[in-house]
C-alpha positions in Angstrom: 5.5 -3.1 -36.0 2.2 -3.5 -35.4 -0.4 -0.6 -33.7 -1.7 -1.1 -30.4 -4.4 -4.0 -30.2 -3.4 -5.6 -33.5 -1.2 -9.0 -33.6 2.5 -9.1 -34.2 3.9 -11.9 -35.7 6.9 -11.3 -32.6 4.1 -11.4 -29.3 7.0 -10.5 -26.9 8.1 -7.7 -29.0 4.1 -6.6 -29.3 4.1 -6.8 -25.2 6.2 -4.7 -25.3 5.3 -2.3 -27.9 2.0 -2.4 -26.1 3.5 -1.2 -22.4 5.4 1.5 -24.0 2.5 2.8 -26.2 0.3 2.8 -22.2 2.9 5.1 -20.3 2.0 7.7 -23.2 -2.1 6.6 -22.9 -1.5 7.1 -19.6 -0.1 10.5 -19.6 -3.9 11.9 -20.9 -4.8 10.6 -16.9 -2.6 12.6 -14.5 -3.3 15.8 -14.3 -5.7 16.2 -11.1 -8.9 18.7 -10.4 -8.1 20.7 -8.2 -12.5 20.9 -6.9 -11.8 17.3 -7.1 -9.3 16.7 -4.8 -10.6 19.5 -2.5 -13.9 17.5 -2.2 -12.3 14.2 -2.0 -10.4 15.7 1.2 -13.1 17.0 2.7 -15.7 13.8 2.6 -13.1 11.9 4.0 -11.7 14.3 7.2 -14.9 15.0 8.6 -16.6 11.9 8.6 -13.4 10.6 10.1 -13.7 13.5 13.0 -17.3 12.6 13.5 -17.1 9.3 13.8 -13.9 9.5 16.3 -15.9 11.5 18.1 -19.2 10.0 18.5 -16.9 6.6 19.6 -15.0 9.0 22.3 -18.8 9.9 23.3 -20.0 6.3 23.2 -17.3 5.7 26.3 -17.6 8.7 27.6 -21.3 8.0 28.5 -20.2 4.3 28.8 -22.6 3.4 25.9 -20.2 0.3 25.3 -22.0 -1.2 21.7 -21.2 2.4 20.4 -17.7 1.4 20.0 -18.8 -0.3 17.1 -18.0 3.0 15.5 -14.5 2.8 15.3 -14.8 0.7 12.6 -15.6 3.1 10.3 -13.6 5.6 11.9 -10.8 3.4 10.8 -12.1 2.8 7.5 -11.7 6.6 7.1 -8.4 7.1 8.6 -7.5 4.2 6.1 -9.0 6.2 3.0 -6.9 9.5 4.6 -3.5 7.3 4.0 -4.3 6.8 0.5 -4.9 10.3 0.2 -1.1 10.9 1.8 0.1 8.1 -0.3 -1.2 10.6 -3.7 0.1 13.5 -1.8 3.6 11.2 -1.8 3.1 11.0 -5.5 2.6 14.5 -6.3 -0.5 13.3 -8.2 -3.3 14.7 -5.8 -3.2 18.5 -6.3 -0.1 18.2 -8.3 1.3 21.4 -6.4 4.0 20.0 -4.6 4.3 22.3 -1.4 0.2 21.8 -0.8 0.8 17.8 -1.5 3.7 17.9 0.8 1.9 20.0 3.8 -1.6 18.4 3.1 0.7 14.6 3.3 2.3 16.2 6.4 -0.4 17.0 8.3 -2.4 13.5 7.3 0.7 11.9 8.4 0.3 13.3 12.1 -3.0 11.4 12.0 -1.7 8.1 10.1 1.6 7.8 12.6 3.4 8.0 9.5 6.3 10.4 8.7 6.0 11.8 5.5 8.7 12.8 4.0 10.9 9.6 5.0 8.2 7.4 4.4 7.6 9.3 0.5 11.7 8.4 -0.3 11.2 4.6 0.8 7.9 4.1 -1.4 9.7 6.0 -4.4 12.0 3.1 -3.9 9.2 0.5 -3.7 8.2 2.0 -7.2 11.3 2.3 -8.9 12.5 -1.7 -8.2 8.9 -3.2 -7.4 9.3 -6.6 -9.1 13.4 -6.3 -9.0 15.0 -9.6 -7.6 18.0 -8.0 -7.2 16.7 -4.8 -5.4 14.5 -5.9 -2.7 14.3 -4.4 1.0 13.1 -1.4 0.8 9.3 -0.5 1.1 8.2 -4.3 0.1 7.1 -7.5 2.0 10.2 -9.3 2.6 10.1 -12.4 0.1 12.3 -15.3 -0.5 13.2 -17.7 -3.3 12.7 -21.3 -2.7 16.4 -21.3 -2.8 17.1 -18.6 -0.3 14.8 -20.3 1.9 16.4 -23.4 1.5 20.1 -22.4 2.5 19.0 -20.5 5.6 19.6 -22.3 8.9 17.0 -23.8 11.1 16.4 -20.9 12.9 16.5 -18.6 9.9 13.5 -20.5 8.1 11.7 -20.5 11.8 12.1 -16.9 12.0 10.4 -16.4 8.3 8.2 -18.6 8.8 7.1 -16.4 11.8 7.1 -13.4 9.8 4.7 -14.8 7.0 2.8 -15.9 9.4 -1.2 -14.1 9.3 -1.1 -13.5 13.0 2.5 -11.5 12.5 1.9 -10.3 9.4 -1.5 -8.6 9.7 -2.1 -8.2 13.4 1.7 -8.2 15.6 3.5 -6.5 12.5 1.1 -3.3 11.8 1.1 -2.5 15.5 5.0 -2.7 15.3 4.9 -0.8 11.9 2.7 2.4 13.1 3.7 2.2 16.7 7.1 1.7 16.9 9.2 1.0 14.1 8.5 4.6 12.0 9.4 6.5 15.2 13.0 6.4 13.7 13.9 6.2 10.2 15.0 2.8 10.3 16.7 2.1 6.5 17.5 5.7 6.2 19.5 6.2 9.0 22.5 7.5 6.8 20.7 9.0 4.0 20.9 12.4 5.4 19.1 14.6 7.5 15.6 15.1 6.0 14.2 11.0 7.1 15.6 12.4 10.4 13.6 15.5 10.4 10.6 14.4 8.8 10.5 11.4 11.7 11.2 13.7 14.3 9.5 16.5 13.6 6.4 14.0 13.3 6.7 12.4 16.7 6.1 15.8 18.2 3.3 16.7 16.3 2.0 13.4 17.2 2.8 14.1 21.3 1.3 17.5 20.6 -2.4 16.0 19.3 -2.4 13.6 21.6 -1.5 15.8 24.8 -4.1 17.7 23.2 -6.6 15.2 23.1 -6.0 13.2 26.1 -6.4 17.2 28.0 -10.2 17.4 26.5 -11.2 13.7 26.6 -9.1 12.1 29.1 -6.1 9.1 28.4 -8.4 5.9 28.8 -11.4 7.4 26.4 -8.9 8.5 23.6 -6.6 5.1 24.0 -9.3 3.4 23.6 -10.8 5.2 20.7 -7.8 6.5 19.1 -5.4 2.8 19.2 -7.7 0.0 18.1 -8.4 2.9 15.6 -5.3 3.0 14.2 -4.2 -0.8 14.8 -7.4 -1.9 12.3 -6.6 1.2 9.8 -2.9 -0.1 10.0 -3.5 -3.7 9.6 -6.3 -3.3 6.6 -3.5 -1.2 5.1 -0.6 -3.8 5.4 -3.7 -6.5 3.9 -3.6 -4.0 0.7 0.3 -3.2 -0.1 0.4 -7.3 0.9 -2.1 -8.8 -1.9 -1.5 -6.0 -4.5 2.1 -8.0 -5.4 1.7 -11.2 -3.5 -0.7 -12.9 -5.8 0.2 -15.9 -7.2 1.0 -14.8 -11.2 2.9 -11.7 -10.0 5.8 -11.1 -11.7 9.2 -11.2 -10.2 12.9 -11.2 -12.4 16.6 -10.2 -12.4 18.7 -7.9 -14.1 18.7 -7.4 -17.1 15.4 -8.9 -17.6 13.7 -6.7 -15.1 11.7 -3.9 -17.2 9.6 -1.6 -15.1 7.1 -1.2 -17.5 6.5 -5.2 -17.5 6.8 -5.3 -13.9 4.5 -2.3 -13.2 1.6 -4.3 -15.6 2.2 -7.9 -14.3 4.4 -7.4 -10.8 0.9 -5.9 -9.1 -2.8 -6.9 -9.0 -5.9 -5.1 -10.3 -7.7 -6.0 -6.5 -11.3 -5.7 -8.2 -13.0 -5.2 -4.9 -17.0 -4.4 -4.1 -18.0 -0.6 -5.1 -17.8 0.6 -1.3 -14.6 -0.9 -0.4 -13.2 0.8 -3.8 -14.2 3.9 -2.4 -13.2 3.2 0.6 -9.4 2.4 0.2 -9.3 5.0 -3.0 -9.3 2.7 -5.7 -5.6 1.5 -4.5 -7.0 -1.8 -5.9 -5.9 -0.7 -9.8 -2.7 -1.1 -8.7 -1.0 -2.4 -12.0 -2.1 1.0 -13.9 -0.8 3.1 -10.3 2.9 1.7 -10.7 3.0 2.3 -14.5 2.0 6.0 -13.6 2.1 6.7 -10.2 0.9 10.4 -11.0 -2.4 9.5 -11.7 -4.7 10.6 -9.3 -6.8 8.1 -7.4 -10.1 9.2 -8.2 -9.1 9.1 -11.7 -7.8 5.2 -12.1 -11.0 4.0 -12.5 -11.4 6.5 -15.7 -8.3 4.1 -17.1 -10.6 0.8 -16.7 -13.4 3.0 -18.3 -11.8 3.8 -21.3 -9.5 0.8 -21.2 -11.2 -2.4 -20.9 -8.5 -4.5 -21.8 -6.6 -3.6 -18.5 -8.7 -4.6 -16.1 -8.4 -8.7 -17.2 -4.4 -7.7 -16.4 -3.8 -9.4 -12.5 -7.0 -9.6 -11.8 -7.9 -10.6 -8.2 -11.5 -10.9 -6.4 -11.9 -10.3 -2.8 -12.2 -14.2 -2.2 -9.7 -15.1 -4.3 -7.2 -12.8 -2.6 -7.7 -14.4 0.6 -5.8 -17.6 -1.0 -2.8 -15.0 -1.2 -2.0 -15.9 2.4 -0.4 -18.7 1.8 2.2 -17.7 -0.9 5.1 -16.9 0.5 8.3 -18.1 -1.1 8.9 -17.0 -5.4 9.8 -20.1 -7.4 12.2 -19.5 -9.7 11.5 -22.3 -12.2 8.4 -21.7 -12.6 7.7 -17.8 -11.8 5.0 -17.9 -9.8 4.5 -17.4 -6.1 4.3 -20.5 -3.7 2.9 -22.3 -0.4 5.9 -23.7 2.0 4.0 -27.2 1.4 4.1 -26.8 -2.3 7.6 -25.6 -1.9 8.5 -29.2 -0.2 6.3 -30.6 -2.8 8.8 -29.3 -5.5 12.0 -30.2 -3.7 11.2 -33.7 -3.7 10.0 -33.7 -7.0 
């Protein structure tokens, strides 16, 4: 068999070859700095304090163009999630009980229970890409043929759900509001989605008693909920266009390989420098499944050394705004599709 980079006269067989040889490449990547992480914490809590609070100010001294500053507020709260979301790997101080408390606490913040929502995303990760295993953790999609055999009603009500308006706006706001305020999914897998959920929503009632007593109800909803709502939504834009890209990779048992599915099943989302930063390089989301324990600060390190893996998925910013309209799998010919081209291929 041939070495990494060299032709085998059996490509699929060199594929895969290749993917194997990458989990052990990948191994060299994950162990984090501790300084590192510490600092990366830190540069993203308080700027995310200071801007909250110079928006509270703005209405406080009914300044109304200051609100402008929830934007970034947001954008921080956003880059705090992705922070939890390492914590939920194990891969940001790689000290579980300071991952699990540090997730914990950011969770308070991001309206997201930690420890139930850790066990659903290990599930994301251990089927992304998995026909037969989808539900958990993932945007709900379809086969052309699924579609096709659901009533009238039933295509309505998908079509609904895919749509941007529901998807990105009405569905984050039901995500972060309402929906994680009970471990819906988990409701029989024992007591700790229970806990984690509940013990969350009254840390969550705590802080905000807390801050509604110093700043008053109308100044903190509106600084604290549009905060959350844009964080929310530019968060369900990234999980959304990191495996709903056109060339993803979808298959069925016993062709499903996670290796293969980790590589081709999620994008490399090559966005600008400051939105890299930003969402914490979640965008090198091919080389995150196939080792989730990589820390995030230390993905880009991968491209560095490993050229060839940043062609894999690519995605611009532009281009991922054509992602939109894929929303059914075709089976024939593996690829992600529009409802029109879907038609298109029915009467074909």
């Amino acid at each position: 068999m041939a070495p990494l980079g060299e032709p085998d006269d059996n490509p699929e067989r060199s594929a895969l070859f290749a993917e194997k040889r990458w989990l052990k490449i990948l191994a060299g990547y994950r162990q984090p700095r501790a300084g590192r992480s510490a600092f990366e914490l830190a540069v993203t809590v308080v700027p995310f304090a200071l801007f909250w609070a110079a928006a509270w100010a703005a209405v406080h001294y009914s300044f109304w163009p200051g609100l402008i500053l929830i934007l970034p507020a947001a954008a921080f709260l956003l880059r705090l999630f992705m922070i939890q979301h390492d914590c939920g790997h194990g891969s940001f101080f790689a000290r579980r009980r300071v991952d699990d408390w540090v997730g914990r606490t950011i969770g308070i913040l991001t309206l997201t229970p930690y420890d139930y929502w850790r066990r659903a995303h290990a599930e994301h990760h251990a089927s992304a890409g998995n026909l037969d295993e989808r539900g958990v953790g993932d945007i709900e999609t379809l086969t052309i043929a699924e579609y096709n055999a659901l009533s009238r009603w039933g295509r309505l009500g998908y079509r609904l759900y895919r749509h941007p308006i529901v998807m990105f706006g009405i569905g984050p706001a039901w995500l972060f509001l309402f929906k994680q305020r009970l471990p819906f999914g988990m409701m029989r897998s024992g007591a700790l989605p229970w806990i984690s959920t509940m013990a969350t929503n009254l840390a969550i009632a705590v802080v905000a008693a807390l801050l509604i007593w110093a700043v008053g109800i109308v100044p903190f909803l509106l600084v604290h909920l549009p905060t959350v709502l844009l964080a929310g939504a530019a968060g369900v834009w990234l999980f959304y266009v990191q495996h709903q890209f056109e060339e993803t990779h979808w298959s069925k048992e016993p062709d499903w390989q996670f290796q293969h599915a980790a590589l081709h099943g999620a994008s490399h989302y090559d966005l600008p420098p400051v939105l890299r930063w930003i969402t914490g390089n979640i965008g090198i989301h091919h080389v995150h499944h196939l080792s989730s324990r990589v820390p995030y600060y230390r993905l880009p390190e991968v491209l560095r050394d490993h050229p060839e893996l940043a062609d894999l998925g690519r995605i611009t910013l532009m281009e991922s705004l054509r992602c939109v309209k894929l929303v059914l799998w075709d089976e024939q010919t593996k690829r992600l599709v529009s409802f029109r081209e879907a038609a298109r291929l029915a009467t074909a």
